[in-house]
N, C-alpha and C positions, 0 to 999 in steps of 0.2 A: 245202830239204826242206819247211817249210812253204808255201810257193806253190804247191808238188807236191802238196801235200796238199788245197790249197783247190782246184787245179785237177781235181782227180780228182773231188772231191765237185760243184763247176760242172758238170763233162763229165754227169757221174748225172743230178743236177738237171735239166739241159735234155734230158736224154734220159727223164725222167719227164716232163716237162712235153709231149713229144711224145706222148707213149701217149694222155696226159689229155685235150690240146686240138687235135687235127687239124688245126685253124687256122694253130697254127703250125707248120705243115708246107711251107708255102707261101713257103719264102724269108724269115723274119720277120729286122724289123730290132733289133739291141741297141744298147743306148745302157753301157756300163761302162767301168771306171776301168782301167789300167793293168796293174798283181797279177791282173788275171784272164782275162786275153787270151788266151795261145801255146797252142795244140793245143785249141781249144776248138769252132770253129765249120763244121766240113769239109762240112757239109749246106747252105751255098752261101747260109748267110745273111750279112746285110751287117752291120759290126759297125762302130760311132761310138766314139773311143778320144778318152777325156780323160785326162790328169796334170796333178796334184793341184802337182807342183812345176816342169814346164817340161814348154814345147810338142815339144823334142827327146824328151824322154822318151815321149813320144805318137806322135812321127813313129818313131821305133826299132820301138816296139810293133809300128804299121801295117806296117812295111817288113817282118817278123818274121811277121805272118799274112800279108799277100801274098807273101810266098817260098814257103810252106807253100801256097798257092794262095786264099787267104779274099781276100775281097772286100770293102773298108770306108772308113774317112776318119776326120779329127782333127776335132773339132769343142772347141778351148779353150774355158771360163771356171769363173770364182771361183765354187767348188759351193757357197761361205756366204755366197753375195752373191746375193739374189731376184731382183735386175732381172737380172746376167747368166746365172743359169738360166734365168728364162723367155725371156730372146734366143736363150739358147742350144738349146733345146729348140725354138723357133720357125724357127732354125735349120734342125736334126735333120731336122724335121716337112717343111720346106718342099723341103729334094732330096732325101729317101728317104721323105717319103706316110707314114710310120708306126713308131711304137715299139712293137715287140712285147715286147721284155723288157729292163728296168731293171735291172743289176747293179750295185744303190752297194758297190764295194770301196773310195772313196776315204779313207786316213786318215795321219793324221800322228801322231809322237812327239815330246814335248819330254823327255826322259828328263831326272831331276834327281829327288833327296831333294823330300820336300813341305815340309821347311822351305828351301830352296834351291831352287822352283819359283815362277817368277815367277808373277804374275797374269795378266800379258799371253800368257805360254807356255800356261798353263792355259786362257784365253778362244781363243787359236788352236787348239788340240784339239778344244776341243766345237764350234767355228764349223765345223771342217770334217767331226769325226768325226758329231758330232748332227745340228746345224744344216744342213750340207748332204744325208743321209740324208733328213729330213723335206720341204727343201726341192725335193730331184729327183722324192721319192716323189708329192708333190703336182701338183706342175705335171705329172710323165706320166703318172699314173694318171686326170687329168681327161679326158687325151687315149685312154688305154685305154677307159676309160667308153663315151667313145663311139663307138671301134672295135667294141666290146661284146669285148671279146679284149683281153687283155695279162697278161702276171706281174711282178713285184719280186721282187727275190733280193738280200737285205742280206747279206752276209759281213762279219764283223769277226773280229781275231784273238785265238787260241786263248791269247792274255797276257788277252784280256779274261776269262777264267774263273780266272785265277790268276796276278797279276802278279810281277813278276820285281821285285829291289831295284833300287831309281832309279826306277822304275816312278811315279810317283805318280798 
């Protein structure tokens, strides 16, 4: 129900962002995480699908908008690791010419009590929930710049406004 929910607000979002910018009208390409894929892109644009925990999970997505008729590719790597974002975006860049819009929905839970929450479960959250947000936002938006055209659309979940117990 929540993924319904994020994808309904995604679907709005890019159909505001067409009113705004006619530019991306034009077939634009998406670069986003896994959670934000199924029924989203039927306007013929080309969508890049990463997961956050296996490259199956990425190929299922793809398989799941190309049946629905979309048009796209897996493009893996570590969203909290700089050198394989900017490969990967170098990637993106080099067989589809351009990122028109950046969906970071990538994110992970280590569910546990905060005195039962290791350090190292804690440091893997923010490396992929923060750390790769700021990292994907950086490295495409250099490339938006100088398209002079792009958006970022950060989704994070509706725990982040009021967390659940084990939550920490």
């Amino acid at each position: 129900e929540e993924e319904k929910h994020h994808l309904t607000t995604l679907e709005a979002r890019y159909k505001e962002l067409l009113v705004r910018d006619p530019q991306l009208e034009s077939r634009p390409t998406f670069l986003f995480f896994k959670g934000a894929a199924h029924g989203l892109f039927a306007e013929g644009a080309t969508v890049v699908v990463n997961d956050v925990g296996s490259d199956a999970g990425a190929r299922e997505t793809l398989a799941a908008l190309e049946a629905a008729g979309g048009k796209g590719a897996v493009e893996m790597f570590d969203v909290s690791d700089a050198a394989q974002v900017g490969a990967g975006v170098k990637n993106i860049l080099e067989a589809h010419g351009r990122i028109d819009v950046l969906v970071n929905n990538a994110g992970i839970t280590r569910d546990n009590l905060l005195l039962r929450l290791s350090e190292e479960d804690f440091d893997a959250v923010l490396r992929v929930n923060l750390k790769g947000t700021y990292l994907l936002t950086r490295v495409v938006t250099r490339h938006m710049m100088k398209q002079r055209s792009g958006r970022v659309i950060n989704i994070s979940s509706v725990v982040g406004m009021m967390g659940n117990a084990g939550q920490s």
